[in-house]
KEDRENVO-711617 format. One record per residue: z negated, y negated, x of N, C-alpha, C in turn; residue number from 1. Coordinates in nm, 3 decimals. Layout:
N
n_Z|n_Y|n_X|ca_Z|ca_Y|ca_X|c_Z|c_Y|c_X|resi
Z|Y|X|Z|Y|X|Z|Y|X|NUM
...
This chain:
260
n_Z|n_Y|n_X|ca_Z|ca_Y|ca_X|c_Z|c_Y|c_X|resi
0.005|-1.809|-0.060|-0.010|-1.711|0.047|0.122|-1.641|0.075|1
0.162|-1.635|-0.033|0.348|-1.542|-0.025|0.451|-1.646|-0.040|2
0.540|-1.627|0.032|0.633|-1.753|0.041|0.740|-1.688|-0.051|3
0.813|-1.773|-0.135|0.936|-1.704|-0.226|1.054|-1.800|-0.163|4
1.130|-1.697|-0.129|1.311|-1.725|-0.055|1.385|-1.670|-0.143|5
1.525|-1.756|-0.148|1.685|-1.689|-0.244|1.743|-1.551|-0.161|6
1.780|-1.530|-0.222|1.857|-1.374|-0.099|2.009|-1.476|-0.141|7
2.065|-1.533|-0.035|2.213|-1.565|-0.052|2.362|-1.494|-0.009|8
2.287|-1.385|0.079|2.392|-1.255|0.121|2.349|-1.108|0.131|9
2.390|-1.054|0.081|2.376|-0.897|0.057|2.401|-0.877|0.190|10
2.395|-0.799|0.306|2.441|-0.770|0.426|2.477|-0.613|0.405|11
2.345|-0.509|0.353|2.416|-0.364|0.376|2.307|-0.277|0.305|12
2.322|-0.196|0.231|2.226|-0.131|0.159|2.126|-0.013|0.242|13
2.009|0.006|0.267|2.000|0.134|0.310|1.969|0.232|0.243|14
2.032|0.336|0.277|2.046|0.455|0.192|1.917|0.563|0.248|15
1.804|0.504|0.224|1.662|0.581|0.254|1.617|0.635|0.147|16
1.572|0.749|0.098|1.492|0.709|-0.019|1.527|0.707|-0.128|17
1.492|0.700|-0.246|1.475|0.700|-0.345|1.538|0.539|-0.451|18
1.456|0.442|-0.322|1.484|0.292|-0.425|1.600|0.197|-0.370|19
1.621|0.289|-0.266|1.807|0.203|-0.219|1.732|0.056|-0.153|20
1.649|0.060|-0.109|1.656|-0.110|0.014|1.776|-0.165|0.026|21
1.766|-0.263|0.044|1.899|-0.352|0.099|1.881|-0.502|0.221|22
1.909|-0.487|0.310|1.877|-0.577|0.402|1.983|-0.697|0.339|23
1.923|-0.794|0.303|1.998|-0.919|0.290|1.943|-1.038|0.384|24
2.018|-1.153|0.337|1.999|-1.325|0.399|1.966|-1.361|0.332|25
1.826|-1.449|0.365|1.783|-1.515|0.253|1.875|-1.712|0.295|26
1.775|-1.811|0.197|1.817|-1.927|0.235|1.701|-1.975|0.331|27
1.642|-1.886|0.411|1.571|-1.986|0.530|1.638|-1.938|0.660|28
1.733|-1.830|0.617|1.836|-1.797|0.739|1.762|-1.665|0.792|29
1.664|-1.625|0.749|1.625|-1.482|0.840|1.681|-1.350|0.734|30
1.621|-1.238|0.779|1.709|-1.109|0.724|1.576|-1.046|0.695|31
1.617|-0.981|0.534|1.490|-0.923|0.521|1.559|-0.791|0.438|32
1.443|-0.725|0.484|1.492|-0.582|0.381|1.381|-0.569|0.226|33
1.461|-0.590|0.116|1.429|-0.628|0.033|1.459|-0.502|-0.054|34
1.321|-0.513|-0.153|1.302|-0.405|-0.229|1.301|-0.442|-0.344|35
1.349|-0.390|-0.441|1.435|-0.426|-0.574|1.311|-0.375|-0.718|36
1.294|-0.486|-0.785|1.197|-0.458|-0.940|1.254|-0.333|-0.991|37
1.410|-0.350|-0.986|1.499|-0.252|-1.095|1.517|-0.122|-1.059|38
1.417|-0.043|-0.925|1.442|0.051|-0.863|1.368|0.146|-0.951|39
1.399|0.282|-0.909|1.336|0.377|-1.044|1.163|0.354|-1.024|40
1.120|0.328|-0.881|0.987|0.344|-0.876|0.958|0.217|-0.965|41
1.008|0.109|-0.998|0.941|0.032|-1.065|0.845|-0.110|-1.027|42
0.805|-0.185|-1.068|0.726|-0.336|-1.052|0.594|-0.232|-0.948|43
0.550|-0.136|-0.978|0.392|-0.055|-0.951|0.437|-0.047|-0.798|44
0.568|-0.018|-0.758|0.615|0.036|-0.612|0.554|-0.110|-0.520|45
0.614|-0.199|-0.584|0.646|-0.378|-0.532|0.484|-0.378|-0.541|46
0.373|-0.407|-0.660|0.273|-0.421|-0.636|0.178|-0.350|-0.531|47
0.232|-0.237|-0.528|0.159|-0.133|-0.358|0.203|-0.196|-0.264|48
0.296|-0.239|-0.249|0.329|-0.270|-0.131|0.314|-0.407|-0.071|49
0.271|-0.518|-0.182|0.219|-0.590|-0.158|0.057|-0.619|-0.106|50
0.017|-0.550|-0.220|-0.160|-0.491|-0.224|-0.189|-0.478|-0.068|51
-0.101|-0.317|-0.055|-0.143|-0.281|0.061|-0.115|-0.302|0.225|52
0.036|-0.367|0.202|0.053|-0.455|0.319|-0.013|-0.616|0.358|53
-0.101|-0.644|0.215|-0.165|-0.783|0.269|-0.283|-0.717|0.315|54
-0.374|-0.616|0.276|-0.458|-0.556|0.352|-0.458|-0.552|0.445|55
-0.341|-0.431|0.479|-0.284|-0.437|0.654|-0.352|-0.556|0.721|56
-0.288|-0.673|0.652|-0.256|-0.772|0.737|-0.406|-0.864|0.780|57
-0.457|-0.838|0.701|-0.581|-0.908|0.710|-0.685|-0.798|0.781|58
-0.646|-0.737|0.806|-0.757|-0.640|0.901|-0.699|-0.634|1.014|59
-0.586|-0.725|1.075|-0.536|-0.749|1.190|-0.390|-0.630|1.219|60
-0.373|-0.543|1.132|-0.258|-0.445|1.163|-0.150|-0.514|1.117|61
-0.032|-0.486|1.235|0.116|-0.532|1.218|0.229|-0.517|1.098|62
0.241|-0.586|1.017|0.303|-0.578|0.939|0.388|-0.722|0.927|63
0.505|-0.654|0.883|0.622|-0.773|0.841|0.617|-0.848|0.744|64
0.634|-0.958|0.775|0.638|-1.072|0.668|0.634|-1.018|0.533|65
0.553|-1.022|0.427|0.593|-0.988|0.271|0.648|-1.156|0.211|66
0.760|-1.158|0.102|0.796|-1.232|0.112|0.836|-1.193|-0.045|67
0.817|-1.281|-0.173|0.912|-1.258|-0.299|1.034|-1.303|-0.265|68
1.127|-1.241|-0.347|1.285|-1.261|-0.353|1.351|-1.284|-0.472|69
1.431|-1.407|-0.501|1.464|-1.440|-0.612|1.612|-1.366|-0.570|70
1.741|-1.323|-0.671|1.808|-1.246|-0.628|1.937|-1.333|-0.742|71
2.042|-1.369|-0.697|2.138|-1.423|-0.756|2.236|-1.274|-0.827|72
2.269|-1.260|-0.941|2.356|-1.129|-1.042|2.450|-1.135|-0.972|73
2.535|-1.242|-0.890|2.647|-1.260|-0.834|2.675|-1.180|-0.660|74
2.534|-1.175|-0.610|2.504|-1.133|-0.516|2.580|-1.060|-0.454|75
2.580|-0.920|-0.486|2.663|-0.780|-0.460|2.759|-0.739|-0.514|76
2.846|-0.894|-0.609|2.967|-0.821|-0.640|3.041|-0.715|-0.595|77
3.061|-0.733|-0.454|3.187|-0.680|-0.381|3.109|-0.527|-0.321|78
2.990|-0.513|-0.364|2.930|-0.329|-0.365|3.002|-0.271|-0.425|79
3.091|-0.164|-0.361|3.156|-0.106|-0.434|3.079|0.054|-0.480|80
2.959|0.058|-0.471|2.858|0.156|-0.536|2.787|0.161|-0.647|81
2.827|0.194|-0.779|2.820|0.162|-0.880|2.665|0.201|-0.908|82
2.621|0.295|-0.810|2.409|0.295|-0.871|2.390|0.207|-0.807|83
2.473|0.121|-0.692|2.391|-0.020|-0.661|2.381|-0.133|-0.721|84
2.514|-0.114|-0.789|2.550|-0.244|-0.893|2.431|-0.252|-0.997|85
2.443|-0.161|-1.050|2.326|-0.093|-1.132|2.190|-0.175|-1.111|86
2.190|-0.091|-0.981|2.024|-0.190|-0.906|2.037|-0.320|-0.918|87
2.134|-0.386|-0.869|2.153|-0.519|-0.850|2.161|-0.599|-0.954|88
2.186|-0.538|-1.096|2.165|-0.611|-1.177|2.045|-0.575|-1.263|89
1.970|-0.479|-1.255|1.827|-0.457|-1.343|1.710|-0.559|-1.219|90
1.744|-0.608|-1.136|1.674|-0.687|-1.055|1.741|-0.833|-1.017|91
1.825|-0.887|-1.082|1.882|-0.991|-1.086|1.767|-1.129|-1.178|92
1.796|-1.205|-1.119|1.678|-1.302|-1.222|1.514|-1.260|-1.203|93
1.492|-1.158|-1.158|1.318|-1.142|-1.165|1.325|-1.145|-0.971|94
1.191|-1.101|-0.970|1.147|-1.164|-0.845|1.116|-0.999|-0.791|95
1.174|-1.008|-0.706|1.202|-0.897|-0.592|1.096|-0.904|-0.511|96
1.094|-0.799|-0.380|1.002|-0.800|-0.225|1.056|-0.764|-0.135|97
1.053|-0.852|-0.012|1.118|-0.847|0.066|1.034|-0.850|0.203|98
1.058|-0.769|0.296|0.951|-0.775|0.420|1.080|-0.803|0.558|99
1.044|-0.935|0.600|1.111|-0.945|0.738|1.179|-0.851|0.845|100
1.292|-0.809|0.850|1.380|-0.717|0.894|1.325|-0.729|1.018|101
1.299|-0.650|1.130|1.274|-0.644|1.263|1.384|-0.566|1.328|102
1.491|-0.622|1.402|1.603|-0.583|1.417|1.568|-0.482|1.533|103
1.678|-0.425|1.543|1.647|-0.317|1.690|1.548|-0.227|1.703|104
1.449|-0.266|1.601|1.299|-0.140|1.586|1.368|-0.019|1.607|105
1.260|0.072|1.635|1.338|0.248|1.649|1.167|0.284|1.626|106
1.196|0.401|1.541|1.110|0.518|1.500|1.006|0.557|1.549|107
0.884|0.525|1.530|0.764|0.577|1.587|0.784|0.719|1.646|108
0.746|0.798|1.763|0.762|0.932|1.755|0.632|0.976|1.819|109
0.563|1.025|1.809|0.432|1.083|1.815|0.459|1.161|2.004|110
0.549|1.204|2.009|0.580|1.224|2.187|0.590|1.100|2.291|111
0.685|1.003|2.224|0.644|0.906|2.285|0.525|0.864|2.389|112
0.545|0.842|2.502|0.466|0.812|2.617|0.465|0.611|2.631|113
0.354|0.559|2.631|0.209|0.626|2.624|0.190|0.615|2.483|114
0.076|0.742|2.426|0.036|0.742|2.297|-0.040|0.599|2.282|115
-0.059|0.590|2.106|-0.050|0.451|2.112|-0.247|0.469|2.112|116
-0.313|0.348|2.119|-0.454|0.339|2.162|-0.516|0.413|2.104|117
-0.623|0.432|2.125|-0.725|0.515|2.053|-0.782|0.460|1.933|118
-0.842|0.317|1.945|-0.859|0.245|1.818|-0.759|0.179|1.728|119
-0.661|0.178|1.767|-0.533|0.123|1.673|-0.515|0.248|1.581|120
-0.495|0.348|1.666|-0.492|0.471|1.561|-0.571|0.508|1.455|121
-0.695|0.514|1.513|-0.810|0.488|1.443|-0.818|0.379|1.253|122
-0.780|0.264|1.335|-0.781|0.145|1.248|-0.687|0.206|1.149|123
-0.530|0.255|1.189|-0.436|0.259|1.107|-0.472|0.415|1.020|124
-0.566|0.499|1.035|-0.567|0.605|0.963|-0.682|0.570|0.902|125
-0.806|0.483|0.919|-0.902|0.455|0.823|-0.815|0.380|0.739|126
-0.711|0.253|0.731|-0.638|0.194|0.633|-0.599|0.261|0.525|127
-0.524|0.346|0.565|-0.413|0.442|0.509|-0.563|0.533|0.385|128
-0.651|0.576|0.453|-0.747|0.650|0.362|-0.798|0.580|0.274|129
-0.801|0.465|0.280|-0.827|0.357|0.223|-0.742|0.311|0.123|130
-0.622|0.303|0.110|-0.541|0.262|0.064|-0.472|0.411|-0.025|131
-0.493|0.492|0.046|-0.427|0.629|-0.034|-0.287|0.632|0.038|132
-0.249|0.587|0.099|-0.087|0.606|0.151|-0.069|0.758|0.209|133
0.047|0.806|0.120|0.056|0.957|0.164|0.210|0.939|0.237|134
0.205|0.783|0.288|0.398|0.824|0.334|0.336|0.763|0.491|135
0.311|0.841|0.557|0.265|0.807|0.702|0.243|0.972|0.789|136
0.354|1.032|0.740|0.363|1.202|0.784|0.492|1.176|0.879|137
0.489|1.331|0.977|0.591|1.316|1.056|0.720|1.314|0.989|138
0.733|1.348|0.846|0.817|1.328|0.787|0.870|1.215|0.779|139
0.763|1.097|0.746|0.849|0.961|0.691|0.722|0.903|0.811|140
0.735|0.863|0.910|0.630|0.784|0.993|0.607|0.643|0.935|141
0.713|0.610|0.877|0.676|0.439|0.843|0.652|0.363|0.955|142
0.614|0.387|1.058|0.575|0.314|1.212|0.695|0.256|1.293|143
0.705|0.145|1.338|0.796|0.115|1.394|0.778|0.038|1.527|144
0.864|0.038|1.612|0.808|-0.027|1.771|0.889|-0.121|1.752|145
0.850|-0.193|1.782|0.974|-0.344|1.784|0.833|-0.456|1.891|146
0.927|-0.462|1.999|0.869|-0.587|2.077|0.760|-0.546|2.148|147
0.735|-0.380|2.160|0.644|-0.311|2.228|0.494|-0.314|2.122|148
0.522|-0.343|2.037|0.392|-0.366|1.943|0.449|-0.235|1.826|149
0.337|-0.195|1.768|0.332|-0.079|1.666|0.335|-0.205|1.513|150
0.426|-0.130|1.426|0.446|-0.228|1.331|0.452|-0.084|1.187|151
0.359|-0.154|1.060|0.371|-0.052|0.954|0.449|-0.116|0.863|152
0.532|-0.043|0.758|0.632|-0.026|0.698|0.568|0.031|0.586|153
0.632|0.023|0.426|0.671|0.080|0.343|0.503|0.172|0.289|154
0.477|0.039|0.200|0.350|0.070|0.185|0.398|0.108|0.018|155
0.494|0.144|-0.033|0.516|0.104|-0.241|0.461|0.274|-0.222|156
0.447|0.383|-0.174|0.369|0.530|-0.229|0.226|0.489|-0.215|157
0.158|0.386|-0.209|0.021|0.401|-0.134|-0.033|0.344|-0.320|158
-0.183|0.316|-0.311|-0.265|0.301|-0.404|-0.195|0.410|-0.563|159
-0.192|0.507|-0.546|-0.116|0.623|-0.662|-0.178|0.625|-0.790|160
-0.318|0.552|-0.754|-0.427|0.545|-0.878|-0.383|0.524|-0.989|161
-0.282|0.380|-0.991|-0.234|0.310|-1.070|-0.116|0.344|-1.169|162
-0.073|0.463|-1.123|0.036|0.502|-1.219|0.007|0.599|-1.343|163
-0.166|0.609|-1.340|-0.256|0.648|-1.410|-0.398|0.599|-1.434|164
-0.432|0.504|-1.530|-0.541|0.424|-1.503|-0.616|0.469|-1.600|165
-0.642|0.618|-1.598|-0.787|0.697|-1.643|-0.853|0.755|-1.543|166
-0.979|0.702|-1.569|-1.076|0.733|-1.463|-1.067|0.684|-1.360|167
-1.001|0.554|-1.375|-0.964|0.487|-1.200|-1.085|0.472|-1.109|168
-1.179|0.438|-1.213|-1.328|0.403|-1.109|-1.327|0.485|-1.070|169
-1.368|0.618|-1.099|-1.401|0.761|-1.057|-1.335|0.790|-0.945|170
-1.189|0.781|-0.965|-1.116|0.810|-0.862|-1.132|0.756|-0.740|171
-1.168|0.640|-0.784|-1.195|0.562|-0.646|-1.297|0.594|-0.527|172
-1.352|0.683|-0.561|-1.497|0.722|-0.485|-1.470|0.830|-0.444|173
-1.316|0.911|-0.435|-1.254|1.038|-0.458|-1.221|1.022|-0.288|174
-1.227|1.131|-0.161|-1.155|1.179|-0.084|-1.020|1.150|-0.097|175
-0.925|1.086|0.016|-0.829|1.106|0.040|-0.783|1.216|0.143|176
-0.748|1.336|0.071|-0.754|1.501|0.177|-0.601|1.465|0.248|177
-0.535|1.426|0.127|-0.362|1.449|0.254|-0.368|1.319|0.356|178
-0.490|1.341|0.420|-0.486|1.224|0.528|-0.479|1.340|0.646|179
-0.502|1.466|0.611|-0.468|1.589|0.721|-0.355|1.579|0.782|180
-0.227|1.533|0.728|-0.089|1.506|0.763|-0.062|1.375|0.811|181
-0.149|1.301|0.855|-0.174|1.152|0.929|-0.055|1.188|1.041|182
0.036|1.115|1.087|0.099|1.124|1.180|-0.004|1.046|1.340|183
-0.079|0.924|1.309|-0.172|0.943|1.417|-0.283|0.993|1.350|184
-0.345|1.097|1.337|-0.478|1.188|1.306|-0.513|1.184|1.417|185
-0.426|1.270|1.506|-0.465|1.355|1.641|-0.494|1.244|1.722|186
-0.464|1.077|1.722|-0.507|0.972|1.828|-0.619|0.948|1.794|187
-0.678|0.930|1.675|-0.794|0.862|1.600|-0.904|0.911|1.593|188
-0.985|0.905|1.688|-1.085|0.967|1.771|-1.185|0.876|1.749|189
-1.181|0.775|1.649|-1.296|0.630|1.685|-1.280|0.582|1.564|190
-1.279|0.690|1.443|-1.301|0.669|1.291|-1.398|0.583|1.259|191
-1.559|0.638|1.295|-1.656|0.589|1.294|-1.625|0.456|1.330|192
-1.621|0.422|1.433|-1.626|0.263|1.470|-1.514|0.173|1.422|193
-1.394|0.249|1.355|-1.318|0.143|1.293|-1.379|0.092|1.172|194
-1.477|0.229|1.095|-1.479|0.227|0.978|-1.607|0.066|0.975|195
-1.710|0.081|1.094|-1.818|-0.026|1.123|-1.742|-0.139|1.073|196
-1.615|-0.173|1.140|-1.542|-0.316|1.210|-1.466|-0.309|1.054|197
-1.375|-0.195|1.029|-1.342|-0.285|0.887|-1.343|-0.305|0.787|198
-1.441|-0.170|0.748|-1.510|-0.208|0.586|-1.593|-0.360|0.576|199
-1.663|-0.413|0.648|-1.664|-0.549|0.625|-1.608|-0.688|0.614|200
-1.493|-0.644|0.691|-1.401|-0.754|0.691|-1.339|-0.731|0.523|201
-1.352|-0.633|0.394|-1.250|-0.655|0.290|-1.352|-0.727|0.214|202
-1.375|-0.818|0.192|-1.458|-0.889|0.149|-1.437|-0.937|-0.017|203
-1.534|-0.912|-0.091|-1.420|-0.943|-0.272|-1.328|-1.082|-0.239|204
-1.369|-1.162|-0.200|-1.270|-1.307|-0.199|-1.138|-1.262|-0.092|205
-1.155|-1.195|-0.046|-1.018|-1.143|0.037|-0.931|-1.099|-0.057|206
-1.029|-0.918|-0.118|-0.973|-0.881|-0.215|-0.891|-0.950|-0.348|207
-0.994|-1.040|-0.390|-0.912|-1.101|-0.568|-0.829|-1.190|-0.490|208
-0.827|-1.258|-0.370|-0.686|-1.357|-0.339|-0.551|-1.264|-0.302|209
-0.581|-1.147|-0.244|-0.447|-1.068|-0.265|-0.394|-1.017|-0.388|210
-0.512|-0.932|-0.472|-0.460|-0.895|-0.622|-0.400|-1.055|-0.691|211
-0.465|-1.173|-0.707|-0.402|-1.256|-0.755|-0.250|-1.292|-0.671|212
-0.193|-1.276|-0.583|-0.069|-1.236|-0.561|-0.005|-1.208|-0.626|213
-0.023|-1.114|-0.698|0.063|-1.031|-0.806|0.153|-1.126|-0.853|214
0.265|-1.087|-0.884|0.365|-1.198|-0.990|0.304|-1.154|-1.132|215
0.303|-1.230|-1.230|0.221|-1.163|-1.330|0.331|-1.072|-1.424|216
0.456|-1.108|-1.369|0.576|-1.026|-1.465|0.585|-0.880|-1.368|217
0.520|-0.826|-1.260|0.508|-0.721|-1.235|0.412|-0.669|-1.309|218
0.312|-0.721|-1.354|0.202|-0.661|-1.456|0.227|-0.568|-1.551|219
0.356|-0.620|-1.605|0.394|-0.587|-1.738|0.260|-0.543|-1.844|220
0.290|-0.434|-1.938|0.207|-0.401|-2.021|0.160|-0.271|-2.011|221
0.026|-0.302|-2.025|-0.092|-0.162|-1.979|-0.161|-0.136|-2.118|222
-0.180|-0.024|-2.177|-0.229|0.046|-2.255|-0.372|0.000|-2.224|223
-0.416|0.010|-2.129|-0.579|0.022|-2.085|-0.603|-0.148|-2.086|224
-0.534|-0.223|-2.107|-0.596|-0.383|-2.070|-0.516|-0.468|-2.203|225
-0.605|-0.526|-2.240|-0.545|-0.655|-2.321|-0.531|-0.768|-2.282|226
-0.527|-0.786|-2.145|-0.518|-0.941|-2.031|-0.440|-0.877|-1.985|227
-0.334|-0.963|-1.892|-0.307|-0.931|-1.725|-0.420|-0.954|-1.668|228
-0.523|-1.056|-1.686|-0.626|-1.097|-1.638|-0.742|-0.987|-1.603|229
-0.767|-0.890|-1.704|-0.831|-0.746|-1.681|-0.731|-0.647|-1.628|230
-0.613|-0.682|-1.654|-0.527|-0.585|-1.536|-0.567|-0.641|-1.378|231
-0.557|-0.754|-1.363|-0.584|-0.784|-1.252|-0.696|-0.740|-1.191|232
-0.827|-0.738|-1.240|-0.943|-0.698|-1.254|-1.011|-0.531|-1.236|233
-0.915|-0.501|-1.298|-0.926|-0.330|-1.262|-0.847|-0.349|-1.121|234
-0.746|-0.349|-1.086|-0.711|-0.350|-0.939|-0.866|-0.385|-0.842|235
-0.889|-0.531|-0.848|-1.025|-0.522|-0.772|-1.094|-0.467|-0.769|236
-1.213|-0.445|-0.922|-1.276|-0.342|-0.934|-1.277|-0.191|-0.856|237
-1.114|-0.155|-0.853|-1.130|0.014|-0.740|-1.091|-0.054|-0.629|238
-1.026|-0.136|-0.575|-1.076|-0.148|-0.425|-1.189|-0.195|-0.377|239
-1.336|-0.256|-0.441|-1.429|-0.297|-0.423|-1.501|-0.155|-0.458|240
-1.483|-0.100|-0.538|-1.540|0.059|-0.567|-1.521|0.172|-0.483|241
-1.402|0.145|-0.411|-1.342|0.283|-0.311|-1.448|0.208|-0.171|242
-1.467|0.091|-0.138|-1.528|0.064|-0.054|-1.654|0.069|-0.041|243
-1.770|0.114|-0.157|-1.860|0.141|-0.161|-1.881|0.293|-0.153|244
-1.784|0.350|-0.122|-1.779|0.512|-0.130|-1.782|0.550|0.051|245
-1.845|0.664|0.057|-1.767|0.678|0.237|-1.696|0.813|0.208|246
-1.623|0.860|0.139|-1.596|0.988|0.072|-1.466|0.964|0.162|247
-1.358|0.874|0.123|-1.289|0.858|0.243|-1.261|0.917|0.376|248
-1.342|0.794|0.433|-1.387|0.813|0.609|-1.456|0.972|0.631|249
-1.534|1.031|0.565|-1.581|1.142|0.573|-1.494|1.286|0.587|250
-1.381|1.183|0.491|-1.266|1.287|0.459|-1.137|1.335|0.642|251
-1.174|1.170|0.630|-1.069|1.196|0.776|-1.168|1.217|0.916|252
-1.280|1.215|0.903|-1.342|1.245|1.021|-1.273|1.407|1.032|253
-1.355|1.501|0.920|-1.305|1.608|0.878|-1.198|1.682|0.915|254
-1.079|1.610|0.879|-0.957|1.653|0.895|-0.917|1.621|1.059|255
-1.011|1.509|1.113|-0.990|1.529|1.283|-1.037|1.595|1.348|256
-1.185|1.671|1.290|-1.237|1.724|1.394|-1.163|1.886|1.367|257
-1.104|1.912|1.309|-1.001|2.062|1.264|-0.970|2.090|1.348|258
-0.854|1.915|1.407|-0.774|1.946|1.487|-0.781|1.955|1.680|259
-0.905|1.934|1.677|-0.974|1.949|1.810|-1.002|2.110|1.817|260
């Protein structure tokens, strides 16, 4: 389902953030902005963002190619930024993530004329509640226009469960409240009917073919599991559990009707 490409040129680092991106060339010739194992957020960042951008993708929302990245030590010699070097070599040899660069994109802006649909909005703030993504504020929009189409970005803050796996079930059935700071809240007027159309489409065989995605060396070692195989397993388990909950959707109806 995930295609794995070489990164054969470093092109330019971006200085966003926390985990230092770096737009490189891979060997099928396209440009991807690639997110690094060795970054402080860690393998957990790469697994969110896989998780939750194949979601995206399968409920029909725009998202960029996810793609593993094998990464040559030789790569970024000539970085002359020594926390990049750094990066570049605690992610050298393991398998990176990389999402298809969309050149020329520019910044979602909520003024922007015309606002974007009523049910796209919709769709993209039931996701997000769904998923837990708290980086979709006017702060960090993550949204991008490229080609007149709305495109999501930078899913590694989303599913937060995981960087604590006590009480994950529980949690899962838990309100997502900072969905109040939704950058489209105020479009998403048609909660209800996204929620009809896409809580059925996550279907468990959807679900365990994305968690099996996973590289299993992002797994690493969990206190709570003696498999990767039950690591894997708890991942399904709360997204098949958060979907039997409407605590969610209830949550962001809530927080829309405030703002009316």
């Amino acid at each position: 389902m995930i295609r794995t490409v070489a990164a054969i040129r470093y092109v330019t680092p971006l200085r966003e953030g926390g985990s230092l991106p770096a737009i490189v060339e891979a060997d099928d010739g396209r440009l991807y902005v690639m997110k690094f194992v060795g970054a402080g957020q860690g393998p957990k960042a790469l697994i969110a963002e896989l998780v939750a951008g194949e979601i995206a993708r399968s409920l029909q929302l725009r998202v960029p190619e996810i793609v593993f990245v094998e990464l040559d030590p030789q790569l970024g010699r000539s970085e002359p930024d020594p926390e990049i070097q750094d990066l570049l070599q605690a992610s050298a040899g393991r398998l990176n993530l990389g999402l298809h660069y969309l050149p020329n994109a520019l910044d979602f802006n909520v003024l922007l004329k015309p606002p974007p649909e009523t049910r796209l909005a919709s769709d993209i703030v039931w996701f997000d509640s769904y998923v837990t993504n708290v980086d979709r504020t006017a702060r960090n929009v993550n949204l991008l226009l490229w080609q007149d189409d709305l495109w999501l970005i930078d899913h590694g803050a989303s599913l937060y469960f995981h960087h604590s796996w006590d009480d994950y079930l529980a949690r899962s059935k838990s309100p997502f409240t900072l969905i109040k700071d939704h950058t489209l809240l105020s479009f998403a007027d048609d909660l209800s009917a996204a929620d009809a159309a896409l809580r059925p489409q996550l279907t468990e065989p959807l679900l365990r073919e994305i968690v099996e995605a996973i590289p299993a060396e992002w797994l690493g070692e969990e206190p709570m599991f003696a498999t990767q195989a039950k690591h894997r397993e708890a991942y399904v388990s709360y997204l098949l559990s958060r979907l039997e909950s409407t605590a969610f959707v209830e949550e962001a109806l809530h927080a829309r009707a405030k703002l009316v």
